[in-house]
C-alpha positions in Angstrom: 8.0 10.4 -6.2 11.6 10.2 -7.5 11.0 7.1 -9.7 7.8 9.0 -11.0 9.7 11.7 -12.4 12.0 9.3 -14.1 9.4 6.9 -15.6 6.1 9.1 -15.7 4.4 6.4 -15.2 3.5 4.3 -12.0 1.8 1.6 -13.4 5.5 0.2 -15.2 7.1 -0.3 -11.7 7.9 -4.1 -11.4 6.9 -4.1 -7.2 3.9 -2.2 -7.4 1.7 -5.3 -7.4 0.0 -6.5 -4.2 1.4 -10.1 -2.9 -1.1 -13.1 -3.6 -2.2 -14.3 0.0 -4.3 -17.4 -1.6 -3.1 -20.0 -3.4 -4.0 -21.8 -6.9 -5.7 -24.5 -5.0 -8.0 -22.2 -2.8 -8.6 -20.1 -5.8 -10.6 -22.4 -7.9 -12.3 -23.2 -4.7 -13.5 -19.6 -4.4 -14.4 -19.4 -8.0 -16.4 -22.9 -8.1 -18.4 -21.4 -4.4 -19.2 -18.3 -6.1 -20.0 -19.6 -9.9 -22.4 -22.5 -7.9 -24.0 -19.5 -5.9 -23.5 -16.0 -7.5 -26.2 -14.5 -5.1 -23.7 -15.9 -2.1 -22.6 -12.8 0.2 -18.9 -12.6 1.0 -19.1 -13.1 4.8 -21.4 -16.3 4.1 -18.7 -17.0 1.5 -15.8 -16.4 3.9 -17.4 -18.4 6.9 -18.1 -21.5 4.6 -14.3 -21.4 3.1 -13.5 -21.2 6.8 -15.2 -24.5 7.9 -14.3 -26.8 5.1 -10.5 -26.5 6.1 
């Protein structure tokens, strides 16, 4: 609350971001399993990532 009142704004706070838990590599393989299949559900999605590594 006390860095609020100084900078009125949350969004400019450098550590407000969320840590990435991915990386680049199983990023794009995300994106190309969704953009093949954009009717794929997440759990589907999730339990195929799962098995290929």
């Amino acid at each position: 609350i006390q860095r609020y009142k100084e900078t009125k704004c949350v969004d400019d706070l450098p550590d407000r971001d969320s840590k990435q838990c991915t990386t680049k590599r199983e990023d794009k393989e995300i994106f190309r399993l969704f953009s093949r299949n954009p009717t794929f559900c997440l759990r589907k999605g999730q339990a195929f990532l799962v098995k290929r590594t």
